[in-house]
Structures are given as C-alpha cells and as structure tokens.
C-alpha positions as a LaTeX table, in Angstrom:
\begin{tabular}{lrrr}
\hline
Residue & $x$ (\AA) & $y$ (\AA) & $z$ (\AA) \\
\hline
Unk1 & 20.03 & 18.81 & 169.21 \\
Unk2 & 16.72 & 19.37 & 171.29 \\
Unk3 & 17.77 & 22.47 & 172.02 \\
Unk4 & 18.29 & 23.58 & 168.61 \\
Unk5 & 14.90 & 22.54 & 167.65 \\
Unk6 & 13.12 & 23.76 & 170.89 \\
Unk7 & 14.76 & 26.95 & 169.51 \\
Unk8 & 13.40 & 26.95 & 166.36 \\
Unk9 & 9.96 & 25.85 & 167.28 \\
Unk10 & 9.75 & 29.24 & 169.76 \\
Unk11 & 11.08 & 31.41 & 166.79 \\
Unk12 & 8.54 & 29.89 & 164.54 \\
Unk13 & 6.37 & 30.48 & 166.83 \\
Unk14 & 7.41 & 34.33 & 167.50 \\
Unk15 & 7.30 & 34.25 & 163.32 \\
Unk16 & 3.56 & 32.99 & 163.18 \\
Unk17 & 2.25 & 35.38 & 165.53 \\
Unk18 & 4.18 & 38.17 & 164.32 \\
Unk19 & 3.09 & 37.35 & 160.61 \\
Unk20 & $-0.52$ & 37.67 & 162.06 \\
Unk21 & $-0.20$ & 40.89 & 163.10 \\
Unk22 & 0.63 & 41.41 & 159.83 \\
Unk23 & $-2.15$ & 40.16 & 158.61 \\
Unk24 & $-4.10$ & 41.64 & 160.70 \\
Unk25 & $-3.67$ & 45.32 & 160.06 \\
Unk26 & $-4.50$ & 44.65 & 155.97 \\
Unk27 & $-6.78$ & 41.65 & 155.99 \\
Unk28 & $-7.47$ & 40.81 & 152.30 \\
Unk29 & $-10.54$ & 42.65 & 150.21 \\
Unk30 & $-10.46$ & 45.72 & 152.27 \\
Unk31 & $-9.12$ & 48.62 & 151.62 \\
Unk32 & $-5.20$ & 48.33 & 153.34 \\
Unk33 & $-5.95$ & 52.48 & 153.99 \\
Unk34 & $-8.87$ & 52.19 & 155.97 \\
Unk35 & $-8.78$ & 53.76 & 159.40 \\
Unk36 & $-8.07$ & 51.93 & 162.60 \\
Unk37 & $-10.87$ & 52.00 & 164.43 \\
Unk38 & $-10.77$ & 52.48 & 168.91 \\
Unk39 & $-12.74$ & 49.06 & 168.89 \\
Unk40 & $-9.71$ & 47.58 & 167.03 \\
Unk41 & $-7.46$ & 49.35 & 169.19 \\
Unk42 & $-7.01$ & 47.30 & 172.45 \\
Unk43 & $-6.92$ & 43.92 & 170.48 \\
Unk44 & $-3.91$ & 45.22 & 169.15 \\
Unk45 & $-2.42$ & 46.37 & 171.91 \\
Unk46 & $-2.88$ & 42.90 & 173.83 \\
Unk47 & $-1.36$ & 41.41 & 170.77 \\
Unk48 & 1.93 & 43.21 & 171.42 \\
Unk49 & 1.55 & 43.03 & 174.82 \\
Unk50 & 1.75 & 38.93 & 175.03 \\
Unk51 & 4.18 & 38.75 & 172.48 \\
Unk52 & 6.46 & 40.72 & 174.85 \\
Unk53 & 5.21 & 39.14 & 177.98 \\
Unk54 & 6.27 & 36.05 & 176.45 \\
Unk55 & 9.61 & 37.30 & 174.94 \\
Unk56 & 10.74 & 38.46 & 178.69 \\
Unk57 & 9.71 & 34.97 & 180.16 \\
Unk58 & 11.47 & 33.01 & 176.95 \\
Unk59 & 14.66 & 34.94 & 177.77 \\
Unk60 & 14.04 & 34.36 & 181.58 \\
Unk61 & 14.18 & 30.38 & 180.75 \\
Unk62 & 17.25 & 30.34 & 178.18 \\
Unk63 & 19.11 & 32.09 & 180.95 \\
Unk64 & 18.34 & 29.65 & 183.32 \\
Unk65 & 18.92 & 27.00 & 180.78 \\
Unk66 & 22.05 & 28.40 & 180.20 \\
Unk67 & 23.17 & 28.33 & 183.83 \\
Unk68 & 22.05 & 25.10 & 183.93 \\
Unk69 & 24.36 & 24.05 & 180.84 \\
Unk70 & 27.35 & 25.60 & 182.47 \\
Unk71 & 26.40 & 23.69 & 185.59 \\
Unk72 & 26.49 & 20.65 & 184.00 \\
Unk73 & 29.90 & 21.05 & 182.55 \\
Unk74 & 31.99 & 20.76 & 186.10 \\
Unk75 & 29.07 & 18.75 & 187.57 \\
Unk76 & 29.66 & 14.77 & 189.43 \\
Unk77 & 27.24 & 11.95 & 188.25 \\
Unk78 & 24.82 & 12.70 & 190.73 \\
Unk79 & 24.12 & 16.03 & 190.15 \\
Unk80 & 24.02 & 15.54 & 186.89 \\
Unk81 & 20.81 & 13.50 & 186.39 \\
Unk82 & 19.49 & 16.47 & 189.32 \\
Unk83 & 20.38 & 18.99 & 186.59 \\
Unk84 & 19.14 & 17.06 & 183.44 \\
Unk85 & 16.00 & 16.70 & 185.29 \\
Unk86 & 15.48 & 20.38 & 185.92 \\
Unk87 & 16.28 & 20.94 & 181.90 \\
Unk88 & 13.82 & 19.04 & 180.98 \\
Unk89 & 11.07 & 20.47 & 183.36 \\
Unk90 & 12.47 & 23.86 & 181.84 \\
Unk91 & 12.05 & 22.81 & 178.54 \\
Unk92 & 8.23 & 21.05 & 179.13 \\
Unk93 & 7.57 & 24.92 & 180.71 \\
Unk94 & 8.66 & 26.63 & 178.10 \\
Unk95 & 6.74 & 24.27 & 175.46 \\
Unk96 & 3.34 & 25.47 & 177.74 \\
Unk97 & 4.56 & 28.95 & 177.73 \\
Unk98 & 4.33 & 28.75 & 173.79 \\
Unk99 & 1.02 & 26.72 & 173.74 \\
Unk100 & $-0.21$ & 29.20 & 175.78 \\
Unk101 & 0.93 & 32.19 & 173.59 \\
Unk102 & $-0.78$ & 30.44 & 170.76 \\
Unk103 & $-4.09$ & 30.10 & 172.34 \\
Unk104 & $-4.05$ & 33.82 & 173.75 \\
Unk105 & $-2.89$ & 34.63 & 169.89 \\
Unk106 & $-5.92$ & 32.40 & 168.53 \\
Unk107 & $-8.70$ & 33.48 & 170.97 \\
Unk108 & $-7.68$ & 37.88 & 170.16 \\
Unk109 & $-7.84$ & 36.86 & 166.30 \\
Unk110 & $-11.41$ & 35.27 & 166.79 \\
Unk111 & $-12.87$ & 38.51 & 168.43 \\
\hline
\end{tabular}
C-alpha cells in the first residue's frame, strides 16, 4: 500500500513538472509562435536535464527496492526488521530526491 502511493506521488510528481514544461514553452497572452530566444535556451535545457537526472536515480531506488522485496521473501525474523529498515530509509531518500526535484523545478521557473 505505501508503495503504491509512494508510486503515485513520484509520477505526479514527474506529471507536474512535465506539465510545466508545457506551460512553459506557450505561457498564456503571448503569442504560442514566438521565437525561442538563446536566453531561454539553457533554462530549458536544465529543465530536461533534472527531470532525467532524477528519472535515472528513481529507477536506481525501485531496483534496489525491488531487491530488497525479493530479499524479504526467503528472509528469517532478524533480517527482516534489517531489511524493513533499509526500505524505509530508501523510501525517506527517495521522498528528498522528489522534494528536491521540486525545488530545482520551482527555482528555473522563477528566473
């Protein structure tokens, strides 16, 4: 159950920052024709560049999550709480990874 919703809160946030990109390229009153200009350029290209970055680490921590799942399957007592312990570090690091991709997303959009 908190995996499924730790999944949905990354692909909402993957969603948000893709929808402003979006937004972004025709922002609302100007022309949606008007040339990109070099300034705009780089912002862009940052943009796309975190969004990446963080898609590589995000499938970096579901495949260790994933190990750690089948781990837990054949696992005794004790390593159990070991491995539920390293899930849920996993899981607060991949909650930061997101905060931080929202922040990077917020501080490009106020430039």
């Amino acid at each position: 159950m908190k995996a499924t919703l730790l999944n949905k809160l990354i692909v909402t946030a993957a969603l948000a920052a893709a929808g402003s990109l979006y937004a972004a390229d025709a922002p609302a009153g100007k022309p949606a024709d008007k040339p990109v200009t070099k300034a705009q350029s780089p912002a862009v290209g940052d943009v796309k560049k975190d969004v990446e970055k963080f898609g590589a680490q995000r499938d970096t921590m579901l495949a260790e999550r994933q190990a750690l799942i089948n781990q837990l399957k054949t696992a005794s007592e004790e390593h159990r709480k070991a491995i539920l312990e390293k899930m849920k570090a996993l899981g607060d690091a991949q909650r930061e990874l997101s905060k931080q991709l929202r922040d990077d997303l917020r501080k490009q959009r106020q430039r």
